[in-house]
C-alpha positions in Angstrom: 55.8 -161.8 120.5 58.0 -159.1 118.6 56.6 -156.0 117.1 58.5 -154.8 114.1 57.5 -151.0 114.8 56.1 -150.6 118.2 55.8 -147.0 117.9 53.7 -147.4 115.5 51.8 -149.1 117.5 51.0 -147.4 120.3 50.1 -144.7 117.6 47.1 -146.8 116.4 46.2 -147.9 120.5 45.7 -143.8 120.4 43.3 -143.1 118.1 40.6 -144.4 120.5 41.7 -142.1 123.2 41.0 -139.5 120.3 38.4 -140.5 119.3 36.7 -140.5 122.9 38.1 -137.0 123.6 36.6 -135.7 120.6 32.8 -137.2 121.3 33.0 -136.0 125.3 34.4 -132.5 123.7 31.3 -132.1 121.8 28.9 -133.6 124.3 30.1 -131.2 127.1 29.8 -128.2 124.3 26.3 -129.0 123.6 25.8 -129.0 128.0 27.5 -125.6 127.8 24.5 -124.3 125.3 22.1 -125.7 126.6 22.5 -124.2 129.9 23.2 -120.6 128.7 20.0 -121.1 126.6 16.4 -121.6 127.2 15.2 -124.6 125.6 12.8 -122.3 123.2 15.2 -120.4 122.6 18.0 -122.7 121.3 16.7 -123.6 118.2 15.8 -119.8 117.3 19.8 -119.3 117.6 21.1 -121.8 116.7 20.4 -124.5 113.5 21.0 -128.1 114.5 23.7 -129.2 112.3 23.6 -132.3 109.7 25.8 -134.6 111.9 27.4 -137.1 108.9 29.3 -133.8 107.8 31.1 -133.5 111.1 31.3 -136.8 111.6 33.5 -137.6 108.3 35.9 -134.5 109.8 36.3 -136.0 112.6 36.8 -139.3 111.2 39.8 -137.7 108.6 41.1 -135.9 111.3 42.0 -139.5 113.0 
């Protein structure tokens, strides 16, 4: 089997790779702040974000 552009291809096999990196990013921020911050406290700081907004940047950003 021939790929006419395999470039382009391993392009798309990387926007997984991506994709993953971004979600473990934000889950290891969110460890970060929770362990500098008391668990009462947190939510006093800091508002809990709509997630479909970030998602849909992330999503054009791939």
């Amino acid at each position: 089997m021939k790929f006419g552009a395999p470039v382009e291809l391993l392009w798309l096999l990387l926007i997984p790779v991506l994709a993953f990196l971004m979600w473990n990013g934000n889950r290891l921020a969110r460890k970060r702040l929770h362990k500098l911050l008391s668990p009462d406290l947190l939510p006093r700081l800091v508002d809990s974000p709509v997630n479909w907004p970030r998602m849909v940047r992330h999503a054009c950003l791939l």
